[in-house]
BAGUSE-262902 format. One record per atom (N, C-alpha, C): x, y negated, z negated; residue in one letter. Coordinates in steps of 0.2 Angstrom, whole numbers, plus 5000, padded with zeros to 4 digits. Atoms other than C-alpha are relative to their C-alpha. Layout:
BEGIN
XYZa/...
// end
This chain:
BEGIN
500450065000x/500050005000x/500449945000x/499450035001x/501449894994x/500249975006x/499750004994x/502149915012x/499649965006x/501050044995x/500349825021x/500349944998x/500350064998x/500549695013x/500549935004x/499650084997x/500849535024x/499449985003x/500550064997x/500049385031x/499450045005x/500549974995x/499249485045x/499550034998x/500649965004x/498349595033x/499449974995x/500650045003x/497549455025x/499849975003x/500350044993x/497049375042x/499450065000x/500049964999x/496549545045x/499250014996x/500649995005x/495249565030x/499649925000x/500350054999x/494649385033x/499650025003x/500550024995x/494249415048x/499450065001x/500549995001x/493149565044x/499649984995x/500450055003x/492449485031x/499649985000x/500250054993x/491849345042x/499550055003x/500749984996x/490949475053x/499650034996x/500749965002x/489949565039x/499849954996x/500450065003x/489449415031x/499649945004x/500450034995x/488849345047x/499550065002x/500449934999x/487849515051x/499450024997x/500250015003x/487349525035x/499349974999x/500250044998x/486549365035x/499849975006x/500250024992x/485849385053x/500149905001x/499750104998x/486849205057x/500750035006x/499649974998x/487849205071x/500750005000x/499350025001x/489349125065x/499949964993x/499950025005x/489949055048x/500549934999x/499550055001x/491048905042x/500550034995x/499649975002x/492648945036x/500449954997x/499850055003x/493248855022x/501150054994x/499349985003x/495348905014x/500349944996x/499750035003x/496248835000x/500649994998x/499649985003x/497848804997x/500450065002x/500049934997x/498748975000x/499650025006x/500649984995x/497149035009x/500049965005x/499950034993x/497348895022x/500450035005x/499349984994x/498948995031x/499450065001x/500249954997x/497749145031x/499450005005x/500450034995x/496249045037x/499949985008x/500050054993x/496748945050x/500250055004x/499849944995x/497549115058x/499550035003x/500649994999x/495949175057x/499649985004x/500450054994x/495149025066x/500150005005x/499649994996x/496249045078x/499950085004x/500149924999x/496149255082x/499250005002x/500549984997x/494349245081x/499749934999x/500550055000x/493549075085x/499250025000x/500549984998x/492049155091x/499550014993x/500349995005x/491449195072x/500149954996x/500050065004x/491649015066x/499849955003x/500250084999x/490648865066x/500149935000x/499450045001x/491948755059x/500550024996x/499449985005x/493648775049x/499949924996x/500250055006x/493748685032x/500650004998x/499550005003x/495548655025x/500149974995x/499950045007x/495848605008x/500850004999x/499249985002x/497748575002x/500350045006x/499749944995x/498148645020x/500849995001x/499349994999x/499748715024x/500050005007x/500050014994x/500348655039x/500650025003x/499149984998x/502448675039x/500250014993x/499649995007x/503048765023x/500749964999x/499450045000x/504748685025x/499849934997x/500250035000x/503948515028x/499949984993x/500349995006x/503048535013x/500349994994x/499549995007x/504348585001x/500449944998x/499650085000x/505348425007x/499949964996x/500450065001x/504048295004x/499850024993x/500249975008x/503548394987x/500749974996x/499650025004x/505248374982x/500249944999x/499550065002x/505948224985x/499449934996x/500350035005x/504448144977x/499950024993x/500149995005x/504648224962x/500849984996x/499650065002x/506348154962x/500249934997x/500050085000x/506147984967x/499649974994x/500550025005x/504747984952x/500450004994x/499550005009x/506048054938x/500449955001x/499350055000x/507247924944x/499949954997x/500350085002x/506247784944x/499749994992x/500250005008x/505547844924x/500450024998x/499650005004x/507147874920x/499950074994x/500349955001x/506748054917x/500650045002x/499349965000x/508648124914x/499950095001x/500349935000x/507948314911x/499850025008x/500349984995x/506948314927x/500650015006x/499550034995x/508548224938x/500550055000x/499049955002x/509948354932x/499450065003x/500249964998x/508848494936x/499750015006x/500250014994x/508148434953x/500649975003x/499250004998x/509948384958x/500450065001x/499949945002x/510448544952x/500050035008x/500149974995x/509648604968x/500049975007x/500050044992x/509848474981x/500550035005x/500550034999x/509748444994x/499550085003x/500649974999x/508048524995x/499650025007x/499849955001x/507448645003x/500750025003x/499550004997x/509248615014x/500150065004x/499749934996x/510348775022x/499950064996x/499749955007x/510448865005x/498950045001x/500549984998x/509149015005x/499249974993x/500450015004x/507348964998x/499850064995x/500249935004x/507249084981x/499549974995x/500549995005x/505849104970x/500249964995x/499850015003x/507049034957x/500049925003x/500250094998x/507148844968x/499749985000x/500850034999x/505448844971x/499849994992x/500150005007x/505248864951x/500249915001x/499750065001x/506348714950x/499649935005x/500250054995x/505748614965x/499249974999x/500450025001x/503848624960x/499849974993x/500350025007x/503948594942x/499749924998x/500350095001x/504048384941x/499649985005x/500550054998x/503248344955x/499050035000x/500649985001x/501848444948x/499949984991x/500250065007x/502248344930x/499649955002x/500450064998x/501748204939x/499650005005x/500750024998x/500148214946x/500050045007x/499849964993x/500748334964x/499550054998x/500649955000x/499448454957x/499549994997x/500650055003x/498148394947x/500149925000x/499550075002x/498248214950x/499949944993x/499950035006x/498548094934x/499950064996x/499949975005x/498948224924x/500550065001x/499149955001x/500648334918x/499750065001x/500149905000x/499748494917x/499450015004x/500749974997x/498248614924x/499850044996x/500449965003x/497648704910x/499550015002x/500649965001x/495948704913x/500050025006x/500149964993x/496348784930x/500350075000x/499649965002x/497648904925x/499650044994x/500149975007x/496848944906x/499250025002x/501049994998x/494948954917x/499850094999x/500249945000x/494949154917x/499750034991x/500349985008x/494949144894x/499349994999x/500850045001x/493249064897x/499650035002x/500349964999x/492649204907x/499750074995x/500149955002x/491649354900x/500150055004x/499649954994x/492249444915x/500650014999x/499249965002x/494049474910x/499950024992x/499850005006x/494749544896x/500849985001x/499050035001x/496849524890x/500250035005x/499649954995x/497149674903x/499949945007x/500150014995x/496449594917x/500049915001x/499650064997x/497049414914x/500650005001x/499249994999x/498849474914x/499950045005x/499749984994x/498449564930x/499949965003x/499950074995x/498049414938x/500649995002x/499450044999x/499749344935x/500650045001x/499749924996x/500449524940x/500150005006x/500249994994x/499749514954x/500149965004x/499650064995x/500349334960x/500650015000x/499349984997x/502149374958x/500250075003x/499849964997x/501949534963x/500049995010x/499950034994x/501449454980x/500349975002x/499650064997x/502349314981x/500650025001x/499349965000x/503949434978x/499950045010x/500149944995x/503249554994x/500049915009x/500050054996x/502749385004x/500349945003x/499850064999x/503749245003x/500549975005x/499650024994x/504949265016x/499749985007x/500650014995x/503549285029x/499749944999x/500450065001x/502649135018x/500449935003x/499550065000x/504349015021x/499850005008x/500150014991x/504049025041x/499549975003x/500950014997x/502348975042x/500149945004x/499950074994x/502348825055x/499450005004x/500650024994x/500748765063x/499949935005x/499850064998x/501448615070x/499850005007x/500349994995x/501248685086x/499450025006x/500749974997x/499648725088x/499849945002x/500350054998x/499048575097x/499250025004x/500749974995x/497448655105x/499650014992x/500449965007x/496048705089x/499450015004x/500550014997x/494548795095x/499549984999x/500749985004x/493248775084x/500049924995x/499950045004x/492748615075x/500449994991x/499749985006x/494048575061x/500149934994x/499950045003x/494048475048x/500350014990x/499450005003x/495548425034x/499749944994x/500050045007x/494948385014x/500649994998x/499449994999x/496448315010x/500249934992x/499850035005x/497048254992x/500549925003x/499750075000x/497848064990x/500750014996x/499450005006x/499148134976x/500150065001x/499649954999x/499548294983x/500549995001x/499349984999x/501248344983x/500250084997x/499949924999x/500948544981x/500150025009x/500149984992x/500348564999x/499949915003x/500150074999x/500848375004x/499449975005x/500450034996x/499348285013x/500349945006x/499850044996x/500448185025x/500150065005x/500149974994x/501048315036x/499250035005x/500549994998x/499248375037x/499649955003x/500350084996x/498648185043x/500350005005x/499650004993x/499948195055x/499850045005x/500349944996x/499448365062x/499549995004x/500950034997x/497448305063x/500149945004x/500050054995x/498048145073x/500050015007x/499549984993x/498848255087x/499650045003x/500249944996x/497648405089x/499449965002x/500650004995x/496448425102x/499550064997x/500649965001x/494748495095x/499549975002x/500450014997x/493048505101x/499549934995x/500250035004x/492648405083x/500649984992x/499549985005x/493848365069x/500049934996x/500050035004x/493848245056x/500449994993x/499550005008x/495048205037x/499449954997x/500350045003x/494148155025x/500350024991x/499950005006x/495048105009x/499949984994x/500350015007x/494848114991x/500849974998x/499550045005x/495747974982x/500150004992x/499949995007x/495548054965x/500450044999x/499949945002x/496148204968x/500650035001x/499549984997x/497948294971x/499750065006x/500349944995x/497748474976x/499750045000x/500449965002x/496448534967x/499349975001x/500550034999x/495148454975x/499550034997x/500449985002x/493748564972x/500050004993x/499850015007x/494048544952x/499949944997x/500150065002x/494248384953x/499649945002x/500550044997x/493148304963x/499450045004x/500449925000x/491948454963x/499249955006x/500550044995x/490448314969x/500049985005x/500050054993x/491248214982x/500150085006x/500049954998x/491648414987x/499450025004x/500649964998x/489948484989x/499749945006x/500350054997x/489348304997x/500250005005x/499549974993x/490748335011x/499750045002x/500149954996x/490348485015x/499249995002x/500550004997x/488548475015x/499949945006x/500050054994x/488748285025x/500350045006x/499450014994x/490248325037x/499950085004x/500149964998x/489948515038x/499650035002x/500749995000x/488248575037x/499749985007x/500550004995x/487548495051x/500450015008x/499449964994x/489048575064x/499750064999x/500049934998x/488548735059x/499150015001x/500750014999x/486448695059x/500149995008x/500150014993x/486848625077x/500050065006x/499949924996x/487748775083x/499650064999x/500649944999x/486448895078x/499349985005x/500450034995x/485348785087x/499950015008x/499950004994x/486048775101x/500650075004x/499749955002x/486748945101x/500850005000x/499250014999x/488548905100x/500350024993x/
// end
C-alpha cells in the first residue's frame, strides 16, 4: 500500500469520487472545491477530467512549490528583522538562502515555515492555530488513538510524498478548461497568494475570477467561514445552476 502512494493516486480517488457523487445525486457535474494541500490534487483533477466539473474552487492554492517556499520565507525574515526577533534571524539564516541549491528536507521546511507562520502566514493576526490544529479534542468522533493517528498519518505522507510534492509547477498551464475561480487570503504566506494572482491574470478560461479575503491568511474557511459560504453561493452557485441548465 505504502508503495501507491503518490500524487496520481490521490488525483485518481478524486476523480472517482467526483463521478459517484455526481451519479449519486443524478447531477451531471459538480463543483470542485481543494484546499491548501488538496489544491495540487484538485486542480489535476480539473484538468484529467473537465468533463465532471462545473467549476474549480482554489483556496490557499498551490501553484509553484518552489515559488511558494521563497515568498513564505523571505517574509518571515524580513518580519523578524524588522522586530528585531534575534531567535527567529539566527535560525532562518541558519538556512539561507531559502529554498536555494541545498536539498529541500523535511528538517528546512520545519525551520522555514515556523516564523512566517508566527506571524500571521497561517492564521492571520495571530502566532498560533490551535483551534485548527487542537479541533479533533472537541470532537466525540475521535478518541487519544485516533487523534495521534491523524498526526501519524501526515508525516507518514509527507515522508512518502514530498519529493513528488517539491516539483509541483502549474505555472504552465495557461489554458484552464472549466470555470476557475482563486479564494485567495491577504496574509498568506503558507501557500503565498501572489503567485496565485499572477497565475489568474495570465490563464485563459471559459470563466475565472479571485476573490480576496482581507482578514484571512490561509485558513480561509475558519476564518472568514461567512464571507466563505457568501462566495461560493454568489460567485459559484450560479456557474453550476447555469450549466445544468443549459446542459453544459
Amino acid at each position: 500500500m505504502a508503495g501507491t502512494l503518490r500524487i496520481q493516486r490521490y488525483v485518481d480517488d478524486a476523480i472517482e469520487l467526483a463521478d459517484y457523487l455526481r451519479r449519486r445525486h443524478h447531477k451531471r457535474k459538480v463543483v470542485l472545491v481543494g484546499h491548501s494541500w488538496g489544491t495540487v490534487v484538485a486542480m489535476q483533477a480539473a484538468l484529467q477530467r473537465p468533463d465532471l466539473f462545473h467549476a474549480y474552487v482554489g483556496i490557499g492554492q498551490v501553484i509553484d512549490v518552489r515559488t511558494n517556499e521563497r515568498v513564505s520565507f523571505d517574509y518571515g525574515l524580513r518580519t523578524a528583522r524588522e522586530r528585531g526577533n534575534a531567535e527567529a534571524v539566527r535560525e532562518m539564516e541558519a538556512i539561507a538562502p531559502y529554498p536555494g541549491d541545498a536539498p529541500i528536507t523535511r528538517e528546512r521546511i520545519v525551520v522555514a515555515r515556523k516564523w512566517p507562520q508566527y506571524y500571521g502566514g497561517l492564521s492571520a493576526f495571530r502566532s498560533e492555530s490551535d483551534y485548527f490544529f487542537q479541533g479533533p479534542r472537541l470532537s466525540p468522533d475521535y478518541d487519544d488513538a485516533a487523534r495521534c493517528a491523524i498526526n501519524a498519518g501526515s508525516e507518514f505522507t509527507l515522508g512518502r510524498l514530498l519529493d513528488e510534492f517539491l516539483q509541483v509547477d502549474y505555472r504552465g498551464v495557461k489554458r484552464f478548461p472549466i470555470p476557475v475561480l482563486m479564494f485567495m487570503g491577504r496574509h498568506d504566506y503558507t501557500t503565498p497568494s501572489e503567485p496565485t494572482a499572477a497565475w489568474l491574470a495570465q490563464v485563459r478560461a471559459p470563466y475565472k475570477r479571485g476573490v480576496w479575503f482581507e482578514h484571512s491568511a490561509h485558513m480561509i474557511p475558519w476564518e472568514e467561514p461567512g464571507r466563505t459560504l457568501v462566495s461560493l453561493l454568489e460567485q459559484v452557485r450560479p456557474l453550476a445552476l447555469r450549466g445544468e441548465a443549459d446542459g453544459r
